[in-house]
py3Dmol code that shows the C-alpha trace and the ligand (Angstrom):
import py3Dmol

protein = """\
ATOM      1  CA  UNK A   1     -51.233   5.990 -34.353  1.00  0.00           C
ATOM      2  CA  UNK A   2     -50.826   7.503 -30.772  1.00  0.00           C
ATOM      3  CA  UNK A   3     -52.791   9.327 -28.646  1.00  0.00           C
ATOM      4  CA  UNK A   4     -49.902  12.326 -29.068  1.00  0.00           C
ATOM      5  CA  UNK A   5     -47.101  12.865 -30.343  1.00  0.00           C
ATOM      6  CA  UNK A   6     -43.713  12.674 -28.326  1.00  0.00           C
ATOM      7  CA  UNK A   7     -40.941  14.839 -29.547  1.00  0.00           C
ATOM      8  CA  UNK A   8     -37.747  12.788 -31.411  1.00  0.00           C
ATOM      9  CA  UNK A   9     -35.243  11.713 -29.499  1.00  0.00           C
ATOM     10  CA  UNK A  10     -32.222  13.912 -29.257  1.00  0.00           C
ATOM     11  CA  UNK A  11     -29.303  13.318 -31.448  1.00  0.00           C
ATOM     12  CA  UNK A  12     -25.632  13.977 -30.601  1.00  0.00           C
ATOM     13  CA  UNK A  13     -23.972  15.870 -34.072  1.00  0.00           C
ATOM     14  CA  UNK A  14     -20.535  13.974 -35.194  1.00  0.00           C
ATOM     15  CA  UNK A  15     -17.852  15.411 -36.918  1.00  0.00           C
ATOM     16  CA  UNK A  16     -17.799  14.880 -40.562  1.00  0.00           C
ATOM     17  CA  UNK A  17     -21.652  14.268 -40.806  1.00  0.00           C
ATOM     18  CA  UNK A  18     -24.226  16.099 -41.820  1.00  0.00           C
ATOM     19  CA  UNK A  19     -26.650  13.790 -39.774  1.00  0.00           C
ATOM     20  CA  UNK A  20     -26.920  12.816 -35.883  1.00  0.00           C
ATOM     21  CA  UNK A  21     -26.504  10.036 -34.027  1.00  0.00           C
ATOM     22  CA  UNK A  22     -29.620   9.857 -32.030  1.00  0.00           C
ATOM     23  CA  UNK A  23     -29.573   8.184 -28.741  1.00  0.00           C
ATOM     24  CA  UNK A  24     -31.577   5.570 -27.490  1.00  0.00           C
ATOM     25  CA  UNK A  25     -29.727   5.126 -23.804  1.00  0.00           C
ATOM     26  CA  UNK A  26     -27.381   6.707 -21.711  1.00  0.00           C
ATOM     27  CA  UNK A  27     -25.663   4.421 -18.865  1.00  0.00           C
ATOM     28  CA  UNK A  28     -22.969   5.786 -16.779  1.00  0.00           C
ATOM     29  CA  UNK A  29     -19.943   4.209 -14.686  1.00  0.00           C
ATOM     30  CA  UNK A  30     -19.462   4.592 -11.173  1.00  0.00           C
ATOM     31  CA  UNK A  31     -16.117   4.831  -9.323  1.00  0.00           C
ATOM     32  CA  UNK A  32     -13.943   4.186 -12.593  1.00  0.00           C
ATOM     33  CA  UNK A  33     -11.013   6.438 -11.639  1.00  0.00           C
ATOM     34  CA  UNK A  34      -9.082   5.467  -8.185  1.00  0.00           C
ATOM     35  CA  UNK A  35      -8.368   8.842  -6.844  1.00  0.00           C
ATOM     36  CA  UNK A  36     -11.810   9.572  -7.588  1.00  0.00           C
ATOM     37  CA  UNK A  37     -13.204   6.497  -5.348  1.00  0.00           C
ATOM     38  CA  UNK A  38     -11.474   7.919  -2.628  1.00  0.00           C
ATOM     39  CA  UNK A  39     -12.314  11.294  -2.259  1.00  0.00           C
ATOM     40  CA  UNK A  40     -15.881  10.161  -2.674  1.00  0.00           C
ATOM     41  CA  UNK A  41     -15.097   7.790   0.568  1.00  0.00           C
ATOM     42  CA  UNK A  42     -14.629   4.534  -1.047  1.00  0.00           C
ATOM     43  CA  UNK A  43     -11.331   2.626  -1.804  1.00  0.00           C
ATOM     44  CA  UNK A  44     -11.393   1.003  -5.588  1.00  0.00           C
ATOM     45  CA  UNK A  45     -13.461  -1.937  -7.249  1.00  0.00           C
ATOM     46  CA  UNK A  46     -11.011  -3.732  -9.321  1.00  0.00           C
ATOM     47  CA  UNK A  47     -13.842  -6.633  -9.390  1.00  0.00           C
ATOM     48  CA  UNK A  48     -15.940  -5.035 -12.001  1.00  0.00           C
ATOM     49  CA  UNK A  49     -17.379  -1.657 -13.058  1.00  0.00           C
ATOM     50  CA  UNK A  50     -21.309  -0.550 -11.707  1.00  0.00           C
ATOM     51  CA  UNK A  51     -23.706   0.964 -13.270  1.00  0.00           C
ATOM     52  CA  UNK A  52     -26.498   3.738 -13.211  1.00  0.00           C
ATOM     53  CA  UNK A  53     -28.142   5.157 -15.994  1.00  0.00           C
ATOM     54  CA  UNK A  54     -29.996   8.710 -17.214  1.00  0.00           C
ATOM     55  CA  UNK A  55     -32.744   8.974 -19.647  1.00  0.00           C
ATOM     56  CA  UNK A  56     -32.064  10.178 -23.169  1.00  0.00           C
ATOM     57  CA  UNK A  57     -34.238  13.270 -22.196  1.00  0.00           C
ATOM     58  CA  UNK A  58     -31.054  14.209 -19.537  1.00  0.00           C
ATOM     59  CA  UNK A  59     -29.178  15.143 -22.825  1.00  0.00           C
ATOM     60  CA  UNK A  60     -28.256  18.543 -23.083  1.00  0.00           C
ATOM     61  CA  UNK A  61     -25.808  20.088 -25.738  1.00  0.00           C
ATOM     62  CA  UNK A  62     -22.317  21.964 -25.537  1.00  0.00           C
ATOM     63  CA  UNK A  63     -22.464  25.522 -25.558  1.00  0.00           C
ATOM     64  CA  UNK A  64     -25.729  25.792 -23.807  1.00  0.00           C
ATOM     65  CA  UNK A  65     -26.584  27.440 -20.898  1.00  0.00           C
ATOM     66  CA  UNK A  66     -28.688  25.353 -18.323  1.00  0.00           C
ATOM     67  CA  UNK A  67     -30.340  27.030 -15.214  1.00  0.00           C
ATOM     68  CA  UNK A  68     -29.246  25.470 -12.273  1.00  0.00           C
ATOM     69  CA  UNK A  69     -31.164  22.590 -11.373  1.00  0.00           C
ATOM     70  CA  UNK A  70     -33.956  22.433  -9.342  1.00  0.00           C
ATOM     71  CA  UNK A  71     -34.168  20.738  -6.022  1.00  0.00           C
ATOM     72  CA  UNK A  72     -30.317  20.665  -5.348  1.00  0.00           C
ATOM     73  CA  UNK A  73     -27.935  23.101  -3.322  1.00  0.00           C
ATOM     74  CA  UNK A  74     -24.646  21.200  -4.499  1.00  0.00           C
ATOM     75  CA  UNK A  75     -24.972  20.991  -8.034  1.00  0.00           C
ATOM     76  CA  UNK A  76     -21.417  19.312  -9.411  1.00  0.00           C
ATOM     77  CA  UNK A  77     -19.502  18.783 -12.400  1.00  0.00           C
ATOM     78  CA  UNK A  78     -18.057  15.432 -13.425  1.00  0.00           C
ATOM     79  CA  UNK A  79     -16.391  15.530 -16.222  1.00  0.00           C
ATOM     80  CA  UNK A  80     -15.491  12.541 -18.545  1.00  0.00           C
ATOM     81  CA  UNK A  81     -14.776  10.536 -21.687  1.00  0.00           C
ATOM     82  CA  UNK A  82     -18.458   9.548 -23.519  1.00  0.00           C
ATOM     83  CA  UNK A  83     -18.179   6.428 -25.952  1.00  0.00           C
ATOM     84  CA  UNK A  84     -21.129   6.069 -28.685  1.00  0.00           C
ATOM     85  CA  UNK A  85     -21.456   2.407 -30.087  1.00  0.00           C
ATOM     86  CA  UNK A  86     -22.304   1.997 -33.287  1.00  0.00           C
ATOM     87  CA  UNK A  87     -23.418  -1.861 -33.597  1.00  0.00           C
ATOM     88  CA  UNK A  88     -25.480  -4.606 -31.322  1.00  0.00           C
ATOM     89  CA  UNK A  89     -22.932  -6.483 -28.380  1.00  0.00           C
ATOM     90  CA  UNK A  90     -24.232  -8.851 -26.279  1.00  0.00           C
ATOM     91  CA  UNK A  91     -21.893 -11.310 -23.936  1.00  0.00           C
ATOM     92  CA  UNK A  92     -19.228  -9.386 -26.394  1.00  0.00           C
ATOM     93  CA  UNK A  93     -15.703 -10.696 -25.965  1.00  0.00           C
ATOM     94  CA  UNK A  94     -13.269  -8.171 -25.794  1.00  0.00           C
ATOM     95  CA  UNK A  95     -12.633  -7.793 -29.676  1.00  0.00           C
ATOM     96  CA  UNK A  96     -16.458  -7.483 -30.469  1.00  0.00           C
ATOM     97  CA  UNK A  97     -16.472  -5.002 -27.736  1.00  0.00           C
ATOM     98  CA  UNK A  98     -13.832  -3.083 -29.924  1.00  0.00           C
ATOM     99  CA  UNK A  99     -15.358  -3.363 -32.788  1.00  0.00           C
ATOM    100  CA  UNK A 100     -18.784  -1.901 -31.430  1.00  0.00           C
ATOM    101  CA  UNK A 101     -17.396   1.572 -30.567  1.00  0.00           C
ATOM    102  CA  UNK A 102     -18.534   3.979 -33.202  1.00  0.00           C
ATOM    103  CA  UNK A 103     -17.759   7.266 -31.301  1.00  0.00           C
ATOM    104  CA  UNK A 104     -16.165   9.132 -28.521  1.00  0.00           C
ATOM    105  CA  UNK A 105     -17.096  13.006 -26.811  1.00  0.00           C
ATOM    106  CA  UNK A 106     -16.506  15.007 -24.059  1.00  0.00           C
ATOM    107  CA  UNK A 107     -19.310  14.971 -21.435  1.00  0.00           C
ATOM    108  CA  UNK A 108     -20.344  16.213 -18.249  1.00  0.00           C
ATOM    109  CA  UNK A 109     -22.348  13.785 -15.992  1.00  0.00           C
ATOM    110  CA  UNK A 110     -24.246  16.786 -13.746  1.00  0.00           C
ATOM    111  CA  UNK A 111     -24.771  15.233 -10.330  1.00  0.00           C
ATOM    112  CA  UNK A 112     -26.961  16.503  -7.425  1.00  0.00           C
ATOM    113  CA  UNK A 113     -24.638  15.551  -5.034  1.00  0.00           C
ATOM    114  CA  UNK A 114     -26.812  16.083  -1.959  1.00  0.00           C
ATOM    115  CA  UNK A 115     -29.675  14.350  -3.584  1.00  0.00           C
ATOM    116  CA  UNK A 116     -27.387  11.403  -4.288  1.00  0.00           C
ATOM    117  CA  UNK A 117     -25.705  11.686  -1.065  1.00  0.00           C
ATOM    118  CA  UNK A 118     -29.340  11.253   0.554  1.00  0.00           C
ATOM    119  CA  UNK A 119     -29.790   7.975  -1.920  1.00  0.00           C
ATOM    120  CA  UNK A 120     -26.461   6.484  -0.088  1.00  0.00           C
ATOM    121  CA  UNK A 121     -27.657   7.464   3.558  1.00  0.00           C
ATOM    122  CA  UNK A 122     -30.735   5.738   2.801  1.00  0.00           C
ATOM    123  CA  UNK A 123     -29.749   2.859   0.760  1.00  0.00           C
ATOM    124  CA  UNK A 124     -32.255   4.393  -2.026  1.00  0.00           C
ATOM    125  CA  UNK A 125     -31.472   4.604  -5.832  1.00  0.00           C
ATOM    126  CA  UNK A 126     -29.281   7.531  -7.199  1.00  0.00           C
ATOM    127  CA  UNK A 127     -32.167   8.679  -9.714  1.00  0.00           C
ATOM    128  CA  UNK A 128     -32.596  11.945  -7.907  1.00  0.00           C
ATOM    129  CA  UNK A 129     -28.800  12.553  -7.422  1.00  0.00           C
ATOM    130  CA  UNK A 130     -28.147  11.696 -11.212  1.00  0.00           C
ATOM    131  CA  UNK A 131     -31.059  11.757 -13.688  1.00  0.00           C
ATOM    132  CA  UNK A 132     -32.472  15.198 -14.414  1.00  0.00           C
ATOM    133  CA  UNK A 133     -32.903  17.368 -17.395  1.00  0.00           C
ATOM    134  CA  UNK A 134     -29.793  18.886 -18.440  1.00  0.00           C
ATOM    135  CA  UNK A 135     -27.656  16.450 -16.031  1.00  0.00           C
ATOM    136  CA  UNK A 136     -25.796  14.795 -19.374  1.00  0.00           C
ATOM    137  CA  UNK A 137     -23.788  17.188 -21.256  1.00  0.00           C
ATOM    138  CA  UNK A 138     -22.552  16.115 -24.550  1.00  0.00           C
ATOM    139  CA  UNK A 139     -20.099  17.849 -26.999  1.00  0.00           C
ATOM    140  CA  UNK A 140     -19.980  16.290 -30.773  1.00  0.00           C
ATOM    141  CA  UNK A 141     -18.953  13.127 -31.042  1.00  0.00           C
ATOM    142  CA  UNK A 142     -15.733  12.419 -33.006  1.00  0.00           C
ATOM    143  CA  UNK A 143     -15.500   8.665 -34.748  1.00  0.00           C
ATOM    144  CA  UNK A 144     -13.029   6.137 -33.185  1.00  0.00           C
ATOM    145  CA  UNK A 145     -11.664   5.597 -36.566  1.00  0.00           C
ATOM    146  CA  UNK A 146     -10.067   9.379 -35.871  1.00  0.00           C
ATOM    147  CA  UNK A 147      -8.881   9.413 -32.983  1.00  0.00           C
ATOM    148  CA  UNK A 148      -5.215   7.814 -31.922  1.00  0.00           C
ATOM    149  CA  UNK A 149      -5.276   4.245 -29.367  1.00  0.00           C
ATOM    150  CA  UNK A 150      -7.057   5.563 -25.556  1.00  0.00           C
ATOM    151  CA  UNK A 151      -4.131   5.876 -23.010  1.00  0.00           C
ATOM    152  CA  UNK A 152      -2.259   9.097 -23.115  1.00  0.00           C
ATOM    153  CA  UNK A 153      -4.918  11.494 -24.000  1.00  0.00           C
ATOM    154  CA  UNK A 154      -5.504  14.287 -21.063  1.00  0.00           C
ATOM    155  CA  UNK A 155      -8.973  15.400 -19.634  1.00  0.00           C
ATOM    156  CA  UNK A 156      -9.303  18.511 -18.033  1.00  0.00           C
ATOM    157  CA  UNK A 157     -12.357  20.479 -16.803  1.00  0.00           C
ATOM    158  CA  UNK A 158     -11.607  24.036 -15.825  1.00  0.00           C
ATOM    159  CA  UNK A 159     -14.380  26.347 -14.373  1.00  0.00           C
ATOM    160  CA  UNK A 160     -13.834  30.257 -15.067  1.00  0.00           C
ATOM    161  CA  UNK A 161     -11.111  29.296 -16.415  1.00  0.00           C
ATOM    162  CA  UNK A 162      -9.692  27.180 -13.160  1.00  0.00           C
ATOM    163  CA  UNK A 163      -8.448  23.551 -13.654  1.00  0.00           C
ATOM    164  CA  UNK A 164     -10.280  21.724 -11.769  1.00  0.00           C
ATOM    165  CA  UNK A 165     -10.025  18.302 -12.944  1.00  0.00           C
ATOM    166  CA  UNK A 166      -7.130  16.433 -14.612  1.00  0.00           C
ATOM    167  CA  UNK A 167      -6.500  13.186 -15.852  1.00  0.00           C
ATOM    168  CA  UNK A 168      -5.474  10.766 -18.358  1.00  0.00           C
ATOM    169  CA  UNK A 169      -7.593   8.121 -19.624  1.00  0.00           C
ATOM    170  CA  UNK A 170      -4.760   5.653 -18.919  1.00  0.00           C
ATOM    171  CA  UNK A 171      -6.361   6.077 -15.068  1.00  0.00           C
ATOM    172  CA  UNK A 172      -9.510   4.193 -15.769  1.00  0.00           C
ATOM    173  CA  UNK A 173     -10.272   1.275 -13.844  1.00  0.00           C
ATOM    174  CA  UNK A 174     -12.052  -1.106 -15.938  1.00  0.00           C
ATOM    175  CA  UNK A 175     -10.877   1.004 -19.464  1.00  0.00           C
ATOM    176  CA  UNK A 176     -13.471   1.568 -22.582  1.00  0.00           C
ATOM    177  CA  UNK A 177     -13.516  -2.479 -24.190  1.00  0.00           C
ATOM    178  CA  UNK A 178     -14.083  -4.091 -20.660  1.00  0.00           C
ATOM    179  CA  UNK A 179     -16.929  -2.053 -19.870  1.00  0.00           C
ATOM    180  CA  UNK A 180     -18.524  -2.671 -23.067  1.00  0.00           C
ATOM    181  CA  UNK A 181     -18.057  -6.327 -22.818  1.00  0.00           C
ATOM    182  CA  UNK A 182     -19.018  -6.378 -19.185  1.00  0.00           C
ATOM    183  CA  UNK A 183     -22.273  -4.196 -19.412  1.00  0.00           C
ATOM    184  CA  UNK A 184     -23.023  -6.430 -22.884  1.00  0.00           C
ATOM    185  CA  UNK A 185     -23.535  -9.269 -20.137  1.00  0.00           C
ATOM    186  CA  UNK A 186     -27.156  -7.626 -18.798  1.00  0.00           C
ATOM    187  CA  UNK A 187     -28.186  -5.445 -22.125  1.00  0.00           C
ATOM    188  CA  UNK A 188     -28.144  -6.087 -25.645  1.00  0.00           C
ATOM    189  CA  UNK A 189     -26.207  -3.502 -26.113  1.00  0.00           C
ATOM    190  CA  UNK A 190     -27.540  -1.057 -29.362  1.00  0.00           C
ATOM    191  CA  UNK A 191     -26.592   1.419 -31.803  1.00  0.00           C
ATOM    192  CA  UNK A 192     -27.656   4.846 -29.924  1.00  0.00           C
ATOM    193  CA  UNK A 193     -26.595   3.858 -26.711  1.00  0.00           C
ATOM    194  CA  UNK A 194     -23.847   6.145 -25.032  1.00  0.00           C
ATOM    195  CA  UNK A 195     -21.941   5.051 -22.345  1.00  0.00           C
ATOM    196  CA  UNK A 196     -20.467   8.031 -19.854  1.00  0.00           C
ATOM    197  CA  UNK A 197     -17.147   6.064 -18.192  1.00  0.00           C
ATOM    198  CA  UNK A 198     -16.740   7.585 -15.558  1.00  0.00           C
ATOM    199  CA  UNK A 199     -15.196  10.738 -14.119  1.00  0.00           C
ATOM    200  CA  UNK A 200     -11.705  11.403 -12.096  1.00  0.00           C
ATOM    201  CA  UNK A 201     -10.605  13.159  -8.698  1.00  0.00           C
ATOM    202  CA  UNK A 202     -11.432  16.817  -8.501  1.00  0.00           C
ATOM    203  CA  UNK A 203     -15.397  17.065  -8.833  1.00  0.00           C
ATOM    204  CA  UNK A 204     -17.024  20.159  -7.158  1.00  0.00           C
ATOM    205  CA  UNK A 205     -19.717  22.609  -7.001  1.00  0.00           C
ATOM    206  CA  UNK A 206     -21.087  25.033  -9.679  1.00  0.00           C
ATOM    207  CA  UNK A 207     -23.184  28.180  -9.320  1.00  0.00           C
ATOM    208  CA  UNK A 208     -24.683  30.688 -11.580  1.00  0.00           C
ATOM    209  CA  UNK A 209     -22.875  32.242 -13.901  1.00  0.00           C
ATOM    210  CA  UNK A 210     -20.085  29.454 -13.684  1.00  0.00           C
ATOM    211  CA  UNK A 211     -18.258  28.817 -17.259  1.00  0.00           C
ATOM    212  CA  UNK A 212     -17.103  25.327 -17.813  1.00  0.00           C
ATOM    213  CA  UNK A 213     -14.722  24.029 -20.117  1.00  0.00           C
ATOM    214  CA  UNK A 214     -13.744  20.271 -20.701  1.00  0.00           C
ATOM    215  CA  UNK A 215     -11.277  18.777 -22.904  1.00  0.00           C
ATOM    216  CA  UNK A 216      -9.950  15.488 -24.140  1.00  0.00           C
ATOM    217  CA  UNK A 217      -7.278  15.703 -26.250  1.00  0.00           C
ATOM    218  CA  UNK A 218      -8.292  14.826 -29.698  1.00  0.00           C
ATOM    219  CA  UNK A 219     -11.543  15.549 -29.097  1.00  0.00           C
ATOM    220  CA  UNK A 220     -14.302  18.563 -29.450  1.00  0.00           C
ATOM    221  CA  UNK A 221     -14.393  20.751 -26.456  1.00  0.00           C
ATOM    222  CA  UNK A 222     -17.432  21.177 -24.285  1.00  0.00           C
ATOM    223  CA  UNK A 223     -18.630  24.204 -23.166  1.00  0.00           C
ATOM    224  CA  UNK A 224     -21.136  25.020 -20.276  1.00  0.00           C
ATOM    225  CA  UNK A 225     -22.498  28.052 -18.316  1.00  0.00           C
ATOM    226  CA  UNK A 226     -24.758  27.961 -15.551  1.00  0.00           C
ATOM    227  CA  UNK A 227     -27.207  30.225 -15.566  1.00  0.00           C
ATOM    228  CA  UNK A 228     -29.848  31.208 -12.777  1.00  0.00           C
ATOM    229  CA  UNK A 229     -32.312  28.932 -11.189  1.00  0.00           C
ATOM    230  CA  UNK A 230     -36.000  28.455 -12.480  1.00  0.00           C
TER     231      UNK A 230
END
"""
ligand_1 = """\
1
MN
Mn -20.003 10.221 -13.256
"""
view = py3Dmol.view(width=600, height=400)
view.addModel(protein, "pdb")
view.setStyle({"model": 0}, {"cartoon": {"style": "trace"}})
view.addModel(ligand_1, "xyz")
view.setStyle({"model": 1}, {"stick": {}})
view.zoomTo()
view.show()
């Protein structure tokens, strides 16, 4: 018994099943796209990948409109490849890191980039700048078993219909596998837990009544409009 009830955690629908994959955490990588590193000011980490994460109440679903979030005047888009495991790694080597990847999505990783940019000036954590309601976007996930070896597969985000950002997964830094097996060195990593990789050049600024659009080829599209403030 508890003193209340808490609503259930959300779950992220996958193609093929009628039930969700509900998700326990969310962590995200920082800098894991060179051209990306340097247009936010910093030149690339080959050491390792860095983390920060969002709590699984940030999730919010393709095709919704969010208003724009509070306490920000430079909300952004980042958009980028989402990975879903689907058993326990911990100290993984690469293979068990392979095998632990259930899922992948499209996802958005909303960033208040003045509120983050604050965090940096004063050598304070990111929370602000990256964990808020609505700040990770998540289209349905699509199981690894469908979808052809990462590599060539494009990502694009295009706002009112504007390509804005444009990849290939090919450009990540430390690529799906090492970051499992890397991040599986602090967490025992779960079923539930969704990892957001990381996002490439081209991130910007959205206002109300922006549409957004992001695609990964062989993957579900995600769809997001901004609406107005609360
Ligand atoms: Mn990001």
């Amino acid at each position: 018994m508890s003193l209340f009830d808490l609503p259930p955690l959300p779950e992220v629908p996958v193609l093929g099943e009628t039930e969700g994959y509900p998700v326990r955490r969310i962590f995200c990588v920082g800098r894991n796209y060179a051209d990306h590193a340097r247009e936010m000011g910093h030149e690339p980490d080959l050491e390792a990948p860095f983390y920060f994460t969002k709590s699984p109440l940030a999730i919010c679903h393709s095709g919704a409109t969010i208003p724009y979030a509070p306490g920000t005047a430079d909300l952004h888009h980042e958009m980028e490849l989402v990975v879903a495991l689907g058993a326990p790694a911990f100290r993984a080597t690469r293979e068990e890191a392979e095998a632990a990847i259930y899922a992948y999505a499209c996802g958005l990783d909303m960033t208040r980039r003045d509120r983050q940019q604050d965090g940096k000036d004063k050598r304070r954590p990111w929370d602000l700048g990256k964990d808020f309601e609505d700040s990770a976007v998540i289209a349905p996930l699509t199981k690894a078993s469908e979808v052809a070896p990462l590599g060539p597969q494009r990502l694009t985000l295009a706002v009112n219909g504007t390509l804005r950002q444009d990849a290939t997964l090919d450009l990540l830094l430390h690529d799906v596998p090492a970051v499992i097996q890397h991040l599986s060195g602090y967490y025992h990593l779960a079923p539930g837990d969704l990892i957001y990789t990381g996002t490439p050049a081209g991130v910007g600024a959205v206002v109300e009544g922006d549409v957004l659009r992001g695609e990964i080829e062989g993957l579900t599209p995600l769809d997001l409009t901004i609406g107005p403030a609360e």
